[in-house]
N, C-alpha and C positions, 0 to 999 in steps of 0.2 A: 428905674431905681433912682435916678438923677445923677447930678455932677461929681460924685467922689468915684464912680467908676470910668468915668472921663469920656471922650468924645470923637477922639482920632487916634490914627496909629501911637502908637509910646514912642518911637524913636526916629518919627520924620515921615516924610512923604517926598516923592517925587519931585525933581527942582519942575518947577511951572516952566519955565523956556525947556522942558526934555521934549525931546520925539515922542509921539504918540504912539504907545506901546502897539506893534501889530499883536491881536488875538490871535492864538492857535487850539484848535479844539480839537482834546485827546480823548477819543471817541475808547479805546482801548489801551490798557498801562504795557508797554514793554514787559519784558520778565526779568525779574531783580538781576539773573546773571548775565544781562542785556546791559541792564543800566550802569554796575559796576565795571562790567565792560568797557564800557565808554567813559566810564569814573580814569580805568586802566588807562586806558588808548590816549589821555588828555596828560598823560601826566606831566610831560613836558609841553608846556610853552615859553616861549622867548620873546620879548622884545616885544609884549603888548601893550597898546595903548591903554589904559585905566581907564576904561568904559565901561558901565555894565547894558548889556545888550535892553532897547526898546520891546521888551517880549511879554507876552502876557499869556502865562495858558492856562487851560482852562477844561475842567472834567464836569459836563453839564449834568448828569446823575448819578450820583455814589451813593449807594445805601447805608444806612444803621443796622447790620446788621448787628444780630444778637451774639450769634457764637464768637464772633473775631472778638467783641466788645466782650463780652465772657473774659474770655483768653487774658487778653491785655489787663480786665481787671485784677486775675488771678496774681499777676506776676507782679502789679502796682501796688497791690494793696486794697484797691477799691473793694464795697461788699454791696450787695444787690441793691440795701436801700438809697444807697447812692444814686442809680440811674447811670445815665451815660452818662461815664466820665469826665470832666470839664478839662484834660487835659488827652482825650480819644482823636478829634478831632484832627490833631496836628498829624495824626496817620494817615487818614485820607488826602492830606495834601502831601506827603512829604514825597513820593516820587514824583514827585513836580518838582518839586524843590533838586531832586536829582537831576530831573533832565533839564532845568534852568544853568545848574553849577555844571554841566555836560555841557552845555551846547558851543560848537566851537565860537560863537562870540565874545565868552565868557572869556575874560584876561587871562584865569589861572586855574591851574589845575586842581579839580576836586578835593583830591586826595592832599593833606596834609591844612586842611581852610580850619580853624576855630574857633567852635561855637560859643561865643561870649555871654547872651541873653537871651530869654524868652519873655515874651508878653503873651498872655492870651485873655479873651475876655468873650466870655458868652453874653448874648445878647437878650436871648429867647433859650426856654427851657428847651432840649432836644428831648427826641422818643426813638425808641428803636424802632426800627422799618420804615421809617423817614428818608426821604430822596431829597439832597442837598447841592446846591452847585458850588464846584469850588471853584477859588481861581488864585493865581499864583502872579506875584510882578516884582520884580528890582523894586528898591525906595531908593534912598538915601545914602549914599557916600559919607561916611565918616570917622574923623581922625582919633585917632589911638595912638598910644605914645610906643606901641610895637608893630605898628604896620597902618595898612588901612583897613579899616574896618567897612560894613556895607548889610545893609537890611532885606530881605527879603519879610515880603507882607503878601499876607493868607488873608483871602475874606471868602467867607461861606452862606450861601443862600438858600434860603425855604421860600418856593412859590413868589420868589422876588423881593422877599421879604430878610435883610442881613441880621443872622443869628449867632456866627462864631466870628472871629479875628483873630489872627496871631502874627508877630512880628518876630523874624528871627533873625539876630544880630552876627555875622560871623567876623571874622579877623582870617586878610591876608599877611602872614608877617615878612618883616623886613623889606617892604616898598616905602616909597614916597607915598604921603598921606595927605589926605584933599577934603576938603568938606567941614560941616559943623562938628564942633567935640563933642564925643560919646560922653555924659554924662552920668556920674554914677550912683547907686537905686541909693537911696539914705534911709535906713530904719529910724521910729520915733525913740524919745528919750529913754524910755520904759527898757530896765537890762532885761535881758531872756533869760528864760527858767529850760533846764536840760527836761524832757517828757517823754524820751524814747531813745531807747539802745536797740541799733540793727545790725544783725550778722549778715554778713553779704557773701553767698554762695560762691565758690571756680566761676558756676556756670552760669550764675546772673547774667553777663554779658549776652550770650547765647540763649540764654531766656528770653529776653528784652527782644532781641533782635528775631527769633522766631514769631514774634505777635506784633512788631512794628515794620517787619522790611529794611530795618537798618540794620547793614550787616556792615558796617565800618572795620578793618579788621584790629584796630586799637582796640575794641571791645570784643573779640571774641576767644584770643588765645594768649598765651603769652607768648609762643613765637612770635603770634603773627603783630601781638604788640610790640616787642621790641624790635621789629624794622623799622618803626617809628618812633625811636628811643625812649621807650616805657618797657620799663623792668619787668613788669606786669600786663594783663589783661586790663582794663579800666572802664568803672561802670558808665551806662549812657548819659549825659547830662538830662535829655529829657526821662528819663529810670528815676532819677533823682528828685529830679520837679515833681513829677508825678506822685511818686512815694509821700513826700512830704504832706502836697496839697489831700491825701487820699488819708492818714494822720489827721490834717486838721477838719477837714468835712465835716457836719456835723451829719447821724442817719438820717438824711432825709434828701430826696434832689435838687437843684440849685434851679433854682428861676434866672437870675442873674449870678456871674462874678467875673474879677480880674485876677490875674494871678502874673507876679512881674518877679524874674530871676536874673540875678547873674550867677553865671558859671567858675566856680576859682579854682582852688586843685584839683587835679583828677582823682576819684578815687580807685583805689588799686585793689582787684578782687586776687584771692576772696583779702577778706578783711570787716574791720566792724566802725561803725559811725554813728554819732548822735544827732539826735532831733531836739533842736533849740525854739524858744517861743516865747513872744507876749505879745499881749493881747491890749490894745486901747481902747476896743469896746467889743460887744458880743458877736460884731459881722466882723473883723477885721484882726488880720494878727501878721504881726512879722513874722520873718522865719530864719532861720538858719541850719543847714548841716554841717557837722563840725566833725574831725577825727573825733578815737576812740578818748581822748587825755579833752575833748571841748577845746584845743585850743587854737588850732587850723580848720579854715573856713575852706565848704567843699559846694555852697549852694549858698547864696542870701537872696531872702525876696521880701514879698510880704503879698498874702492873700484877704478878696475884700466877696464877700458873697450878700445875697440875700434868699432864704428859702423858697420854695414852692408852699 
């Protein structure tokens, strides 16, 4: 498609003098109440040096299938003529992403880590029943004016050939902070026009998290959100990305695109929010979700496609 969809990770890569990641290849996924488990078991650590572990892992065949992608579409918003989702992918890696934020090298514990942005960017159209390899690795270390912040980078492979990328930004808060400033997404001059009012289910959360594996418990109850001082239950930020970009799609499948967010306030289910937009030309448009009044920001990005 060329250069407006860009060339490398969005938010850094690996300092060049790191250790060269050892590969580990996860022939079979733990089971979600495994991996929380060890979400559990980590929650305390002390006194770690600010390192993220040299690890790279790696699920050499995950399939497309149909029924999970079904599913996930239901609950996004996606509709058939879409195709596989341009925001599906980040399923297939994300218990990586668990057992990466698991592993006792890891500085700090799982539970309480915030996710600040996503990047994604398909590279090649996907198809269902496709066998992709994923792989999962630490990037970049970087400063936040509430903690450190630090990337984890998703790349996905057909027959050798890399088709999806995603970059996901978390924040540990209240540490010393090291590395390049997280810079932040800048929409064009064009103000947004409101194009969508959404009502957001109790059980959104626990929707989401049935078709994605993230059972975070911020997102599923309001008990179990308020042991992590939310009032409420609160929707997934990837729920959010998704919705949006599933809104702007146009009916037809994506050959190419990017899709770049950050994360702001949580939103609190149930409850109701809008969908913000404009457009600087017919492939490309900002974004925003805003509460129910447009006047708090819940989601900014800006999505850039070209069709099949």
């Amino acid at each position: 498609m060329g250069e407006p969809f860009g060339t490398g990770p969005e938010f850094g890569t690996v300092n060049s003098d790191a250790v060269r990641p050892k590969t580990v290849v996860i022939e079979q996924l733990p089971a979600p109440a495994k991996l929380y488990g060890r979400a559990l078991s980590g929650i305390v650590k002390r006194n770690r040096e600010i390192r993220l572990p040299a690890l790279r892992l790696v699920r050499p065949a995950v399939a497309l299938e149909a029924g999970p992608i079904w599913r996930y579409a239901r609950v996004c918003g996606f509709i058939p003529e879409h195709g596989v989702p341009l925001t599906y992918p980040h399923l297939l890696a994300f218990p990586l992403h668990l057992l990466m934020l698991t592993d006792p090298a890891f500085p700090w514990p799982a539970l309480g880590l915030v996710h600040l942005a996503n990047h994604v960017r398909l590279r090649r159209p996907l198809a269902y029943k496709e066998m992709l390899r994923v792989e999962v690795e630490f990037g970049a270390l970087l400063r936040h004016d509430k903690g450190q912040a630090f990337v984890l980078h998703t790349r996905m492979y057909r027959r050798g050939e890399a088709v999806w990328d995603g970059d996901s930004v978390y924040l540990k808060r209240g540490v010393p902070a090291s590395g390049s400033a997280l810079d932040p997404l800048e929409l064009g001059p064009d103000p947004l026009q409101r194009i969508a009012r959404w009502q957001l289910a109790p059980q959104l959360g626990r929707d989401y998290a049935s078709v994605s594996g993230d059972y975070n418990p911020i997102h599923l109850t309001a008990l179990t959100a308020k042991a992590f001082g939310f009032p409420r239950a609160i929707a997934h930020g990837m729920w959010t990305l998704a919705r949006a970009a599933s809104a702007l799609q146009p009916p037809k499948p994506l050959a190419e695109a990017t899709l770049s967010a950050e994360f702001k306030l949580p939103m609190l289910l149930p409850g109701e929010a809008t969908l913000w937009s404009a457009s600087s030309s017919l492939i490309e448009r900002d974004i925003e979700v805003r509460d129910i009044a447009g006047e708090k920001p819940h989601l900014r990005g800006r999505m850039q496609w070209k069709l099949q």
